[in-house]
KEVO-819633 format. One record per residue (C-alpha): z, y, x; residue in one letter; residue number from 1. Coordinates in nm, 2 decimals, decimal comma. Layout:
N
<zz:Z | yy:Y | xx:X | resn:a | resi:NUM>
...
// end
This chain:
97
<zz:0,98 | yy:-5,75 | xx:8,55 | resn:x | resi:1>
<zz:0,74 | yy:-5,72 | xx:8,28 | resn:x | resi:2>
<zz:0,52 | yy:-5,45 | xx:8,06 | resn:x | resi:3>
<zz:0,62 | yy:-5,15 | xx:8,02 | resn:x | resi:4>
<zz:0,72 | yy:-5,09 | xx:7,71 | resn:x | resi:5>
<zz:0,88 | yy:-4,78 | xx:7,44 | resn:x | resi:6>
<zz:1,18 | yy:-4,73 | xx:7,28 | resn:x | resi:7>
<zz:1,05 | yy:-4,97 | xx:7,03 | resn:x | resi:8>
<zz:0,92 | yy:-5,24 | xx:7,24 | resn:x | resi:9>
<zz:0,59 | yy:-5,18 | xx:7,20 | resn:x | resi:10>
<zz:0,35 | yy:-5,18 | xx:7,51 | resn:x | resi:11>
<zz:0,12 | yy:-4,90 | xx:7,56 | resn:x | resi:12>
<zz:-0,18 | yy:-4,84 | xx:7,33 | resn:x | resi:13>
<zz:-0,44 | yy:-4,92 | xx:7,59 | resn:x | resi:14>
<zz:-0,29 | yy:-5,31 | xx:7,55 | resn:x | resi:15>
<zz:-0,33 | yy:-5,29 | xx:7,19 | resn:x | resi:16>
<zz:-0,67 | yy:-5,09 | xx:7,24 | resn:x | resi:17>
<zz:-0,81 | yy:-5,43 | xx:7,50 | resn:x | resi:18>
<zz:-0,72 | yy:-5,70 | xx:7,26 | resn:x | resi:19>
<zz:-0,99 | yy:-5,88 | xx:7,14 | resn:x | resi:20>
<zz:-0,91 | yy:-5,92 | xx:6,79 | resn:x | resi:21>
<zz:-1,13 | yy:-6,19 | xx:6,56 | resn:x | resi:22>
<zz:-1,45 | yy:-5,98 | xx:6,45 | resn:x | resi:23>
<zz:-1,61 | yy:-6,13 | xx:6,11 | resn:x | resi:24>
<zz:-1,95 | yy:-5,99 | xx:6,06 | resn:x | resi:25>
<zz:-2,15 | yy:-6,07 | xx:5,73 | resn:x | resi:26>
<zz:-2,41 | yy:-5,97 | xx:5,50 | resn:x | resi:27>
<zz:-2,22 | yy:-5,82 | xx:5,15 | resn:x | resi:28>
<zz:-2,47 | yy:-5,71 | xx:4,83 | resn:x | resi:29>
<zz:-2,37 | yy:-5,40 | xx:4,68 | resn:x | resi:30>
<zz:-2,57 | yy:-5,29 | xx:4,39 | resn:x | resi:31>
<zz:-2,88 | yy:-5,49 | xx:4,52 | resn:x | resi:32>
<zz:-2,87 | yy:-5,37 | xx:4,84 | resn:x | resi:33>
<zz:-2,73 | yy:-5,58 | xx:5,14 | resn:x | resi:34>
<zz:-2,56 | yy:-5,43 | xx:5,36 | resn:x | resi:35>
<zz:-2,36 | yy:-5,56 | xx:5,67 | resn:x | resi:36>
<zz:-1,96 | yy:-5,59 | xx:5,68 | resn:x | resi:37>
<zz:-1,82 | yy:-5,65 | xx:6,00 | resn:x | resi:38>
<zz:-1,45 | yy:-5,66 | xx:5,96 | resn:x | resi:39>
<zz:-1,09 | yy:-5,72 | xx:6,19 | resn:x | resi:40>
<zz:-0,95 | yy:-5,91 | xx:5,97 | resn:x | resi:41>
<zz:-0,60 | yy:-5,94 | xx:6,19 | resn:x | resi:42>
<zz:-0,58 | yy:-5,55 | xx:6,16 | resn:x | resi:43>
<zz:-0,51 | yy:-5,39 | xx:5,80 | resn:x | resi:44>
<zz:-0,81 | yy:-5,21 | xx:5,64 | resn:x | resi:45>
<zz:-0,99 | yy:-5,23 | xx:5,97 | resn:x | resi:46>
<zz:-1,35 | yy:-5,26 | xx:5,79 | resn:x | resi:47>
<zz:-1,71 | yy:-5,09 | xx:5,81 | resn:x | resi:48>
<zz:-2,06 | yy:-5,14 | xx:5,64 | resn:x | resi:49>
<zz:-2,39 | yy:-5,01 | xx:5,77 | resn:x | resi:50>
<zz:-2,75 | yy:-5,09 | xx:5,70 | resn:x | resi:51>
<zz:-2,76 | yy:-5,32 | xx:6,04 | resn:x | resi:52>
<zz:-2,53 | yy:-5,55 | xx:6,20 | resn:x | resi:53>
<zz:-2,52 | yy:-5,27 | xx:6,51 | resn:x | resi:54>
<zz:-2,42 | yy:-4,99 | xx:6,32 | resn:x | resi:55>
<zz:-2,19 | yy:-5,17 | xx:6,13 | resn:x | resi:56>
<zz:-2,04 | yy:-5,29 | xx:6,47 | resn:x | resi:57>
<zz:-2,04 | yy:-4,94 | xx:6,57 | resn:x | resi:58>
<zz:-1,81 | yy:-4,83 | xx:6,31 | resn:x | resi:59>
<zz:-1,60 | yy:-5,05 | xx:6,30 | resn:x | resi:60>
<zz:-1,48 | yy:-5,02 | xx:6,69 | resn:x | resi:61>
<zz:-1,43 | yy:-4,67 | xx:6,58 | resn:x | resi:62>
<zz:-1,25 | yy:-4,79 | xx:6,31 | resn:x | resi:63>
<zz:-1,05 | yy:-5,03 | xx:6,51 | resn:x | resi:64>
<zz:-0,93 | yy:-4,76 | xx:6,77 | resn:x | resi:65>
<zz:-0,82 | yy:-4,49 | xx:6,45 | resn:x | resi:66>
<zz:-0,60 | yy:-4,80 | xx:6,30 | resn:x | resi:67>
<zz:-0,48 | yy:-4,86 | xx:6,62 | resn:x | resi:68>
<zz:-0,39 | yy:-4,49 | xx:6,68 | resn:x | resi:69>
<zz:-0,23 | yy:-4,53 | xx:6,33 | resn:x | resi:70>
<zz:-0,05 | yy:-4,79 | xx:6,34 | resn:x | resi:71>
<zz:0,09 | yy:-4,64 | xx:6,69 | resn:x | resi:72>
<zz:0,21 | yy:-4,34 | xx:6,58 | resn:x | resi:73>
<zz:0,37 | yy:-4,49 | xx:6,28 | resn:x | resi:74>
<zz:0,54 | yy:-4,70 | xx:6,48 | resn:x | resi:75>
<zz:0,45 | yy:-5,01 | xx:6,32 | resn:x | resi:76>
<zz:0,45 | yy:-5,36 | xx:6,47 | resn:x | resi:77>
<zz:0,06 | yy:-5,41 | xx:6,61 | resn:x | resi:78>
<zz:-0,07 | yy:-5,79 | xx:6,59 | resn:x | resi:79>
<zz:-0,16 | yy:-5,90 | xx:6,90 | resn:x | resi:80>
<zz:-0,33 | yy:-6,24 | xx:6,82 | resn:x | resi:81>
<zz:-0,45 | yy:-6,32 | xx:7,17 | resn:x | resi:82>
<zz:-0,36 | yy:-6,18 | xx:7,53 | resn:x | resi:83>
<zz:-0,64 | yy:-5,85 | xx:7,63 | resn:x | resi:84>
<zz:-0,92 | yy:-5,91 | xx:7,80 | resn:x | resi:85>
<zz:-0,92 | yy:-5,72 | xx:8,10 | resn:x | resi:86>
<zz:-0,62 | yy:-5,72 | xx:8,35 | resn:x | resi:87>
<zz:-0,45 | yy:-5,31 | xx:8,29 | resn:x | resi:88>
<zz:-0,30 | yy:-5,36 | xx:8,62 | resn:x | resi:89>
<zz:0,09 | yy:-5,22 | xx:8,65 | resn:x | resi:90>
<zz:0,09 | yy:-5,06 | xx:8,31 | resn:x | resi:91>
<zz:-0,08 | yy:-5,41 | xx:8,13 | resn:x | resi:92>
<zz:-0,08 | yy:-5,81 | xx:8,12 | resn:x | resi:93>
<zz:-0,03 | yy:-6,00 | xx:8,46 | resn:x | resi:94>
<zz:-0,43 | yy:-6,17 | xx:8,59 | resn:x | resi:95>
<zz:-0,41 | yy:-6,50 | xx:8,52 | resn:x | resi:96>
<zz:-0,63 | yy:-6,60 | xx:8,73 | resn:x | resi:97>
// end
């Protein structure tokens, strides 16, 4: 049968919102002060900085889910660079186990 999916194709946001999309996570210097960037590159503009690695982490899944939610409602294409991670049962990707 397959996923469910909208009027444009596109599968519900929960997929989108499971995909484990690359996470690059690095130490930037702005005006002498380093900070950490942790970034999704495979989603636009999906970037944070924070003082630690955590709190850079933590804002950037925030992040992640608003450009999600963006993209969504703008009914824009979402990448989906790798299958989710967790099974969403009849609403989501087929175990493949």
């Amino acid at each position: 049968m397959g996923d469910p999916a909208d009027e444009c194709g596109r599968r519900p946001l929960a997929y989108y919102e499971s995909v484990p999309y690359l996470l690059v996570l690095e130490s930037v210097e702005r005006g002498g002060e380093w900070l950490r960037r942790a970034e999704h590159p495979e989603l636009p503009n999906c970037v944070a900085e924070a003082h630690s690695a955590l709190e850079a982490l933590d804002r950037l899944e925030q992040e992640r889910l608003r450009v999600l939610r963006q993209l969504w409602d703008g009914g824009v294409q979402i990448p989906v660079p790798r299958p989710p991670l967790r099974d969403l049962g009849a609403s989501g990707p087929r175990s493949t186990a």
